[in-house]
Short mmCIF file of the C-alpha atoms (twelve columns), coordinates in Angstrom:
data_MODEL
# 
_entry.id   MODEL 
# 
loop_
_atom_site.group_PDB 
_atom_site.id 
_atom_site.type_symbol 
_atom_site.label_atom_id 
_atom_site.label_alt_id 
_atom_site.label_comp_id 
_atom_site.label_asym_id 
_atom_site.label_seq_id 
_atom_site.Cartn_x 
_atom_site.Cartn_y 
_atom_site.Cartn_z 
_atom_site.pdbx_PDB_model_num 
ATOM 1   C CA . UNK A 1   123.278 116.654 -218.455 1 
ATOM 2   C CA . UNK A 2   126.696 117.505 -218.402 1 
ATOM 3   C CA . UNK A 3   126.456 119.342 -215.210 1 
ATOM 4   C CA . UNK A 4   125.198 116.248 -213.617 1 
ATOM 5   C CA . UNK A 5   127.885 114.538 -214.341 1 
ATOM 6   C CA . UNK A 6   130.223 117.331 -213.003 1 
ATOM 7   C CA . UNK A 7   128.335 117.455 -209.772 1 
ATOM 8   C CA . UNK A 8   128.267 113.789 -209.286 1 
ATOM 9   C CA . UNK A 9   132.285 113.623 -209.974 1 
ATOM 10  C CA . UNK A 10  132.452 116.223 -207.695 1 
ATOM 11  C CA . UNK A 11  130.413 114.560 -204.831 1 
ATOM 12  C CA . UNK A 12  132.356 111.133 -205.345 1 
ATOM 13  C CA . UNK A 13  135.825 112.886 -205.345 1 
ATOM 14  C CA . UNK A 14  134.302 114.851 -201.971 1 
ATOM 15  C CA . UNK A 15  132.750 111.370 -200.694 1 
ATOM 16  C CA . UNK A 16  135.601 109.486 -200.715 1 
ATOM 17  C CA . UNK A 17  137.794 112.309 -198.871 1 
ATOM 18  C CA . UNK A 18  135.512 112.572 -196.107 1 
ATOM 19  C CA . UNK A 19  133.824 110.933 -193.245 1 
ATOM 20  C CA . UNK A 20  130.737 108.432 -194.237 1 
ATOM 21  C CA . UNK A 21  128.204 110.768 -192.641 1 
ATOM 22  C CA . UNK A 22  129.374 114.004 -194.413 1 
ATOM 23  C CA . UNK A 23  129.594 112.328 -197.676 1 
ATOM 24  C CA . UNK A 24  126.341 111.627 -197.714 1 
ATOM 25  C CA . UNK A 25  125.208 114.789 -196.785 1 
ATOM 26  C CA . UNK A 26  127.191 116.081 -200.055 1 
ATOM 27  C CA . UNK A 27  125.489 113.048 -201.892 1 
ATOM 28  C CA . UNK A 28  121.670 114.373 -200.515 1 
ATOM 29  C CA . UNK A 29  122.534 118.249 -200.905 1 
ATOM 30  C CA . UNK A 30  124.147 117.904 -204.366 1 
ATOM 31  C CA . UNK A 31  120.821 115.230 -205.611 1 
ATOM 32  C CA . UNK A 32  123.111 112.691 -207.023 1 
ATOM 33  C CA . UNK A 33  121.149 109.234 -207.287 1 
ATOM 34  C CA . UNK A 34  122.233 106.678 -205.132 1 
ATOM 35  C CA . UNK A 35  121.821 103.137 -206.500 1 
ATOM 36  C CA . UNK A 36  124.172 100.878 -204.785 1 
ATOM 37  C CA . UNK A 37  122.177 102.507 -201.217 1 
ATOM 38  C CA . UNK A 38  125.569 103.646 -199.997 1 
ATOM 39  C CA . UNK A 39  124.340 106.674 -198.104 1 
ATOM 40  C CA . UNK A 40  121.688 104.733 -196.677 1 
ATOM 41  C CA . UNK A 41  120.726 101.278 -195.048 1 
ATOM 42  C CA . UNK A 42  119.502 98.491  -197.108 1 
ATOM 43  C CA . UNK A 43  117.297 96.248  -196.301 1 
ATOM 44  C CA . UNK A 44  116.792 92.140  -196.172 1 
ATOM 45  C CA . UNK A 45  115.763 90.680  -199.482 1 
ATOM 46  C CA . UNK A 46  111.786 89.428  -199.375 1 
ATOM 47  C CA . UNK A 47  110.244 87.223  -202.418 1 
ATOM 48  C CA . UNK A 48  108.365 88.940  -204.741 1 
ATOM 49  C CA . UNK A 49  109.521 92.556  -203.757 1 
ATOM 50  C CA . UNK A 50  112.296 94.970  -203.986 1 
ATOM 51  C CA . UNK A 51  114.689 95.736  -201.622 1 
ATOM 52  C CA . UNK A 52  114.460 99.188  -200.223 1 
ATOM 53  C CA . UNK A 53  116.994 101.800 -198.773 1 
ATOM 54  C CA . UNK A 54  115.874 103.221 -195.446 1 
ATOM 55  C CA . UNK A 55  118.251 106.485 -194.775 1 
ATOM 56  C CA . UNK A 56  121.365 106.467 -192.925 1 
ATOM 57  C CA . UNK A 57  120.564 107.553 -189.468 1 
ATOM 58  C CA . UNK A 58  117.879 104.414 -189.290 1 
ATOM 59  C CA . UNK A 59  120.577 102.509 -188.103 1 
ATOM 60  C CA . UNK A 60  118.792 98.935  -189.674 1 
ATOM 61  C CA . UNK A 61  116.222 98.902  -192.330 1 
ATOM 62  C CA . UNK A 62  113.537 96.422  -191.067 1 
ATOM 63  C CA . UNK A 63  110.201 97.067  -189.371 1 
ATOM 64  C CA . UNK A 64  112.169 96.612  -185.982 1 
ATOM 65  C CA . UNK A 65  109.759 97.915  -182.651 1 
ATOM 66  C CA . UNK A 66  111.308 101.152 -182.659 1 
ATOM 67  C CA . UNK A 67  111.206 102.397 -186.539 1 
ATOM 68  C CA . UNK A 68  108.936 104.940 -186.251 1 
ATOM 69  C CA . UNK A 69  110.219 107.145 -184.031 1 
ATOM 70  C CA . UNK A 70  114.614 107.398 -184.633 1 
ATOM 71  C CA . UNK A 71  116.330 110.492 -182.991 1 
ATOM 72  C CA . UNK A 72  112.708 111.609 -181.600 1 
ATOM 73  C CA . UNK A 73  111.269 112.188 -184.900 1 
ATOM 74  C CA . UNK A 74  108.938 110.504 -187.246 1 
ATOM 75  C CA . UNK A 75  110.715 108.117 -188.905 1 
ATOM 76  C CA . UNK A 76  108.189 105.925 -190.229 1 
ATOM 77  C CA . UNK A 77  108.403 106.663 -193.519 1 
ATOM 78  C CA . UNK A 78  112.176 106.484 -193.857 1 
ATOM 79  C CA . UNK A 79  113.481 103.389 -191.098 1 
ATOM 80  C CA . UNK A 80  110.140 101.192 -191.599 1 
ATOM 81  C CA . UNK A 81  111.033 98.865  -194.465 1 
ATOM 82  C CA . UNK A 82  107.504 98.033  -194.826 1 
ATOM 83  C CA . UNK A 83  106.102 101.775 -195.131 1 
ATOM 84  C CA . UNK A 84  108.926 102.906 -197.400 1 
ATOM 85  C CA . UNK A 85  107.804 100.250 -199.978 1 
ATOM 86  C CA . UNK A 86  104.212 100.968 -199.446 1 
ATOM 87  C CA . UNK A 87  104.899 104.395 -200.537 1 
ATOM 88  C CA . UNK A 88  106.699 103.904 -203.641 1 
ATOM 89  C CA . UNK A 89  105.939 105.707 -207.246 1 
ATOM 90  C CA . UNK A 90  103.005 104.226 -208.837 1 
ATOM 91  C CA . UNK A 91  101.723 102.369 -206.357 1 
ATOM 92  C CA . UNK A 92  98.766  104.489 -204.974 1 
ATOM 93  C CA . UNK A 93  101.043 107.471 -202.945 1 
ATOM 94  C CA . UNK A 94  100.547 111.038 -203.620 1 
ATOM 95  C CA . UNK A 95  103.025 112.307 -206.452 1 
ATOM 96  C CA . UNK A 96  104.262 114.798 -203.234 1 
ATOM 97  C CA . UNK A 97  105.022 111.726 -201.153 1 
ATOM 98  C CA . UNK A 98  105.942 109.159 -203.069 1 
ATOM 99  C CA . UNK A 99  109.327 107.229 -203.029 1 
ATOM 100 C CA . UNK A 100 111.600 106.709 -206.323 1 
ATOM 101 C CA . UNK A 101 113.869 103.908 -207.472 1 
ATOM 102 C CA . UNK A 102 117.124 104.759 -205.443 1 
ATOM 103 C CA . UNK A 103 118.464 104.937 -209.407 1 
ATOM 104 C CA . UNK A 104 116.663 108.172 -209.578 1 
ATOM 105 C CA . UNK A 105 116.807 109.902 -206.105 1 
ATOM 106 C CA . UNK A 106 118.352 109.297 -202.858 1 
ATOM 107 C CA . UNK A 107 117.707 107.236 -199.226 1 
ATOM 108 C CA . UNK A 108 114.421 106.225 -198.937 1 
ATOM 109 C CA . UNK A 109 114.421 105.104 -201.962 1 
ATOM 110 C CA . UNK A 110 113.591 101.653 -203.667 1 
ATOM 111 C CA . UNK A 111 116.518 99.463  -205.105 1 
ATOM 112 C CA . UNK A 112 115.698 97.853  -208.130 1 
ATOM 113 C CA . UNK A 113 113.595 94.958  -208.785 1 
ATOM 114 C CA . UNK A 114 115.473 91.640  -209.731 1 
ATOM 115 C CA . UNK A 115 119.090 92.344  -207.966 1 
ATOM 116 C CA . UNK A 116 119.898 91.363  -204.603 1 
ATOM 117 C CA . UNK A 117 122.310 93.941  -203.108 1 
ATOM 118 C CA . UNK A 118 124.126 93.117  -199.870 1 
ATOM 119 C CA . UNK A 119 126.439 95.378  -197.675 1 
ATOM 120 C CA . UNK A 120 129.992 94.864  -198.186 1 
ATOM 121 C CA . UNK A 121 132.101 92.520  -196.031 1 
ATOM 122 C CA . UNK A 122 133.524 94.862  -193.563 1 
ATOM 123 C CA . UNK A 123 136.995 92.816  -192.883 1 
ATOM 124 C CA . UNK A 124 137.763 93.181  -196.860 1 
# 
């Protein structure tokens, strides 16, 4: 446990010195949980269900016309907002597929149920 916590300093001290898109590379290769869905996108808050965090080179987090195919890959299953909640733990996905609460792995993930989490006012 206390290695965790090492590794996770290390990837904040190593997030915060360099460029968004590196840092969360560090944040995926070092495994470090990402609640707050800063290495990904969030999505829009919909009644009755979580929000979920789409990865960071989806660019939105919605189930916009071009979703399932970002960069010229398959993306469906990590810019779709719809898809990545349809594949979350304990809701019918294989174990080798399923999607975690973002408190336990990193973008996709799901945020957790009963917050609303918003992106941060870019001008403050």
């Amino acid at each position: 446990m206390a290695a965790v916590r090492i590794l996770a300093a290390v990837a904040a001290v190593l997030l915060s010195l360099s460029e968004p898109a590196t840092g969360a590379l560090v944040v995926h290769r070092a495994g470090v949980p990402d609640p707050q869905c800063r290495t990904g996108v969030i999505s829009l808050k919909e009644e009755g269900k979580p929000q979920v965090c789409c990865a960071g080179y989806c660019g939105e987090c919605t189930d916009y016309a071009t979703c399932r195919s970002v960069r010229g890959q398959n993306s469906t299953l990590a810019c779709c907002a719809k898809e990545v909640y349809n594949i979350r733990c304990g809701a019918g996905a294989p174990a080798n597929l399923c999607l975690k609460k973002c408190s336990e792995a990193v973008p996709p993930c799901i945020m957790e149920d009963g917050k609303v989490f918003t992106t941060p006012d870019p001008s403050t």
